[in-house]
MIDREN-937722 format. One line per 8 residues: their letters; for each residue x, y, z of C-alpha. Coordinates in steps of 0.5 Angstrom, whole numbers. Last residue first. Layout:
<recs>
A> X:Y:Z ~ ...
</recs>
This chain:
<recs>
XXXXXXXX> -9:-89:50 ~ -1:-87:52 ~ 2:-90:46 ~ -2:-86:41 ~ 0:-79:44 ~ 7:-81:45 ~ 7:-82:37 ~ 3:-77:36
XXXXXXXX> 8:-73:40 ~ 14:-76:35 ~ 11:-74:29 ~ 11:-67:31 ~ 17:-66:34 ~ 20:-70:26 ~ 14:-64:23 ~ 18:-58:27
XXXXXXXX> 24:-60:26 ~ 23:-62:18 ~ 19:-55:17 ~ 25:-51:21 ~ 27:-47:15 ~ 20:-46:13 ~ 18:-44:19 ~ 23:-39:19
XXXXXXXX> 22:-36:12 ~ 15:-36:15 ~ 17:-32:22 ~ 21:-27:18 ~ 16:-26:12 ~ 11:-25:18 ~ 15:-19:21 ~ 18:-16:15
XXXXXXXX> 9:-15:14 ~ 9:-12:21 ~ 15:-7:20 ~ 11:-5:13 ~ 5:-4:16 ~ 8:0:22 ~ 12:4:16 ~ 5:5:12
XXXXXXXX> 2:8:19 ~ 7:13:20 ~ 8:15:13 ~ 1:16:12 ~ 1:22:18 ~ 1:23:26 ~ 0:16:29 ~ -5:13:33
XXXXXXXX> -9:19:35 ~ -15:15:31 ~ -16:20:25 ~ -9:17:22 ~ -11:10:23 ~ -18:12:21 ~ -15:16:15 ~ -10:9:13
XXXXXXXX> -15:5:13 ~ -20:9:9 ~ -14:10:4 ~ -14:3:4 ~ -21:2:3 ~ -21:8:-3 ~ -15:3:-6 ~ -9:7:-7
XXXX> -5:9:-12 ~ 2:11:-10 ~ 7:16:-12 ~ 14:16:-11
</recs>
């Protein structure tokens, strides 16, 4: 496959490389690859979790209210 990059990404990508960090291209876009898994993950919980989150919420409001 082939990919047309961005001159700023390719930059990236060099800077990346240039660093020591990793070895060639391919290491750096499996590092951003394994980083954006990460976040799409963490979202999907989030939003699987909204109702929780939103009722624990609500309740320390509530607490916080009832304390002053």
């Amino acid at each position: 496959m082939s990919i047309d990059l961005k001159p700023e990404q390719q930059r990236v990508i060099d800077l990346a490389i240039q660093s020591g960090a990793y070895r060639n291209p391919a290491e750096v876009l499996d590092q951003a690859f394994e980083i954006l898994r990460e976040q799409l993950d963490l979202e999907d919980w989030m939003f699987e979790q909204r109702d929780v989150i939103a009722a624990q919420i609500g309740k320390g409001f509530a607490q916080a209210q009832r304390a002053n």
